[in-house]
Structures are given as C-alpha cells and as structure tokens.
C-alpha positions as CSV (number, residue, x, y, z in Angstrom):
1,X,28.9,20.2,-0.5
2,X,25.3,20.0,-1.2
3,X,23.7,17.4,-3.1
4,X,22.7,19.4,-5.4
5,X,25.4,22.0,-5.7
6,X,27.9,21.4,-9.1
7,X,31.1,20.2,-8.0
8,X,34.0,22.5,-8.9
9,X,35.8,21.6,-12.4
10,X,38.1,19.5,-10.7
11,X,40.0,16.4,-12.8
12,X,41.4,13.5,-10.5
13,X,42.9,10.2,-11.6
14,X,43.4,7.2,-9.9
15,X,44.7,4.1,-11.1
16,X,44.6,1.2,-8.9
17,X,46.2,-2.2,-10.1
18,X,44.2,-5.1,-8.8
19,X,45.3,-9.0,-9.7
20,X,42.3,-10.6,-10.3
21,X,42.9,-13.6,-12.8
22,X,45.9,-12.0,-14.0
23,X,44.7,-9.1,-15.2
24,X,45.6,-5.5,-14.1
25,X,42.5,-3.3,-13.8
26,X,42.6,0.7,-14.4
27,X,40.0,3.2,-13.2
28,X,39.5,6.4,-13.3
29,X,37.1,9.2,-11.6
30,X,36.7,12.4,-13.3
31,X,34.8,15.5,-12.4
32,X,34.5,18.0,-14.9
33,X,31.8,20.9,-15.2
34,X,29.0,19.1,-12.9
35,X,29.1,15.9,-14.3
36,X,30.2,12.6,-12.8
37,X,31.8,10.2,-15.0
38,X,33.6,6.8,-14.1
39,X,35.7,4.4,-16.6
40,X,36.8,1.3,-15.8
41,X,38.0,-1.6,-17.6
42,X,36.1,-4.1,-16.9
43,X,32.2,-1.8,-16.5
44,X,32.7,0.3,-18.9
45,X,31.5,4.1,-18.6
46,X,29.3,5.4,-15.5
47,X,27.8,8.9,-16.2
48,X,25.7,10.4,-13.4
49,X,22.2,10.9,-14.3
50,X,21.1,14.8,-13.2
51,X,19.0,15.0,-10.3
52,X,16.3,16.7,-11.9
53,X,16.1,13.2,-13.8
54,X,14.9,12.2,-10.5
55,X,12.0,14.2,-10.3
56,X,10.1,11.6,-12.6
57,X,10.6,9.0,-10.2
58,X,9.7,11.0,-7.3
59,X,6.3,12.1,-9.2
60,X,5.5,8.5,-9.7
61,X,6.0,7.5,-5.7
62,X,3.9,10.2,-5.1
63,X,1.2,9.9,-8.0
64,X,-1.4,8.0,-5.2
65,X,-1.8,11.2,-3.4
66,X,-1.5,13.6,-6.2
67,X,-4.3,11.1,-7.6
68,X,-5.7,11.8,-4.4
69,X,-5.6,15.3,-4.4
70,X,-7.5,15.5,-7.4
71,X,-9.4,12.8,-10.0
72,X,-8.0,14.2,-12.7
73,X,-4.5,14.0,-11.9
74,X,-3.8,10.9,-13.9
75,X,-3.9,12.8,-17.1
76,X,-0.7,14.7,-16.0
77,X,0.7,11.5,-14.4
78,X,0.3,9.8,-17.9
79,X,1.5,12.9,-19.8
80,X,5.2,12.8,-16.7
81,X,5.4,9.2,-18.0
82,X,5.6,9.8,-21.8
83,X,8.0,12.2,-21.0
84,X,10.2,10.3,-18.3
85,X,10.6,7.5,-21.3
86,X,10.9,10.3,-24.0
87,X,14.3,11.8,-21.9
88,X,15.2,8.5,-21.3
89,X,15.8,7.1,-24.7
90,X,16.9,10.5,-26.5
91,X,18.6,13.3,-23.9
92,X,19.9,10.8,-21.3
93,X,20.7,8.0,-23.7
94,X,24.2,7.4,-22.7
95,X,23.4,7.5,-19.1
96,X,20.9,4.9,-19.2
97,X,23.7,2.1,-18.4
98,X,23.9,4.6,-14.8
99,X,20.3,4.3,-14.4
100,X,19.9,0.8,-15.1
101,X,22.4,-0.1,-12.6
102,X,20.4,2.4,-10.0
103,X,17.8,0.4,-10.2
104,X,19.3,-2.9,-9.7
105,X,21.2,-2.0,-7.0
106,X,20.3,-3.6,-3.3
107,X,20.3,0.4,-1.7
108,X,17.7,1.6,-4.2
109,X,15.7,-1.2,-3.6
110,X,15.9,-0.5,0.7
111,X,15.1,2.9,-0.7
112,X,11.9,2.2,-2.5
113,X,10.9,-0.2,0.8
114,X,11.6,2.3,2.9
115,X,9.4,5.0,1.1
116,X,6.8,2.7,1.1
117,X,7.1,2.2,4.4
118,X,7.2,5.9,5.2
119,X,4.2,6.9,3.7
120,X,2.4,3.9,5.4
121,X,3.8,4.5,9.0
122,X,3.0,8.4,8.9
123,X,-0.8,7.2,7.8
124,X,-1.2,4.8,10.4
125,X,-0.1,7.5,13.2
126,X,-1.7,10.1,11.9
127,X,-4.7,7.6,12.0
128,X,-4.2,6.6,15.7
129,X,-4.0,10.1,15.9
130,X,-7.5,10.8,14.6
131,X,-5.6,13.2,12.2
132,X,-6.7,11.2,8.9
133,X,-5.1,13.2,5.3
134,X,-8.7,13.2,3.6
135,X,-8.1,16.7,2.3
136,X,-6.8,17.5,-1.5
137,X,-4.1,19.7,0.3
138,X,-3.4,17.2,3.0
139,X,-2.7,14.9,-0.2
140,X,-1.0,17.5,-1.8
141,X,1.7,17.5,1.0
142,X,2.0,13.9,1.2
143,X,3.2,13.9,-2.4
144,X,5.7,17.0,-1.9
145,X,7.3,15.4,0.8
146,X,7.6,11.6,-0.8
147,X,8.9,13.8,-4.1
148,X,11.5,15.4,-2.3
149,X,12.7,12.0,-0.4
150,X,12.7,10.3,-3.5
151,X,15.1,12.8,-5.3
152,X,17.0,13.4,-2.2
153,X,17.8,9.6,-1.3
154,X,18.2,8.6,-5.3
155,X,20.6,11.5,-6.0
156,X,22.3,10.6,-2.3
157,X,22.6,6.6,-3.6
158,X,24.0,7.5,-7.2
159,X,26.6,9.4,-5.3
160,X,27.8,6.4,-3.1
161,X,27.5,4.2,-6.2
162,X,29.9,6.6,-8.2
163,X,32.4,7.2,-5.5
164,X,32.4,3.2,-4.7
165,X,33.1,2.9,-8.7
166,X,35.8,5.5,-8.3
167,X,37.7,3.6,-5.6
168,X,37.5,0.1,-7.4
C-alpha cells in the first residue's frame, strides 16, 4: 500500500499484557476510514496527522530556494506559516499530542539532518560540476524536490511510529 493511499476500513485489536511494576498494560490499533488511531494505557491517544499536514513543513525546508526563486516569496512563506499554526491549534487540535511526539522523536531529527544534508551535497556536486542552481526555476526545483522528501519521509516516520505504538 502507498503512503498515501487510505487504508481499507479495517478494525484490529490487540491486547498485549506486559508486567512492568505490576501493572498489566492494554493497547489497541484501530483503522477505521483512513485514519490511524492508537490507545494505550499508559500514552494515552495517538491520532495520525494527514499528510497533507506535511506540506507546511516541507514548504518551510524548502522556503530558501523558493526565497530564492523569487524576492518576494516571503510574503507567501509568512502567509503558509499563519496558516500552519492556524490548522494547528483549531482543525488538528487533538492530533497535536501526534505531532508533538513527531518532532521529538530521534528518526525525525536524522530526517531533518539528512535533508539538510541533501540539499547541501547536491549543491556542492552540482558545483564541482560547474552546474551552479542560480536560475529562479533551478530554485524552483530544488524546493519541489526537498517538499516532496519532506512529506514523503515524515508521513513514512509517523507510520513506523504508529505501528511501533500498535505492537507495545
């Protein structure tokens, strides 16, 4: 299945009883419609953030060359942030605990270094090259690409995360 196809409404339990301190712990996995949600005891509720969410971070890896591309770009980069916090705290409220732990987590972090790193690498070769991305649509293609690795690798990591949740 794609990473961006809806799963099928499909609704599986399992319970796993650990002994940790005495305790039992329950947790469950359930698919339902396209959404991903996970319960357990001791986290509380996980509810996948949609991938289009990830589109705001992908702009904002990308906003050097779209500022690049064109001096006036930081208007609409401003305008994708007021509207990145906006979804955040109304529409995707209850799936900011998700998001939160997305960002804390050690893969998103080897994620965001690995961009980074990316985008520097293919500069410097393109460089040796004597290839330089000086043009607005050079730029432009730069930020297309590091978009679509963005979403791709942050919708990709909230999948682990919520199947790694699942089997706890």
């Amino acid at each position: 299945m794609a990473i961006t196809e809806a799963p099928e409404a499909v609704t599986a339990t399992r319970t796993a009883t650990a002994r940790t301190s005495g305790t039992a712990r329950t947790s469950s996995a359930s698919r339902t419609s396209g959404t991903d949600t996970v319960t357990t005891k001791n986290t509380g509720e996980y509810k996948a953030v949609p991938v289009w969410f990830f589109a705001f971070e992908g702009l904002i890896g990308a906003s050097y060359d779209v500022v690049k591309s064109s001096p006036d770009a930081w208007m609409f980069l401003a305008a994708a942030v007021v509207v990145n916090i906006v979804l955040a705290r109304t529409v995707l409220r209850g799936r900011l605990k998700m998001a939160k732990a997305l960002l804390k987590g050690r893969r998103t972090r080897k994620i965001a270094v690995g961009l980074i790193a990316l985008r520097l690498g293919v500069h410097l070769a393109l460089g040796a090259v004597g290839a330089q991305a000086t043009s607005a649509p050079a730029h432009l293609a730069f930020a297309v690409v590091m978009c679509g690795a963005t979403v791709g690798l942050l919708a990709f990591d909230q999948r682990v995360m919520l199947r790694a949740l699942a089997a706890a």
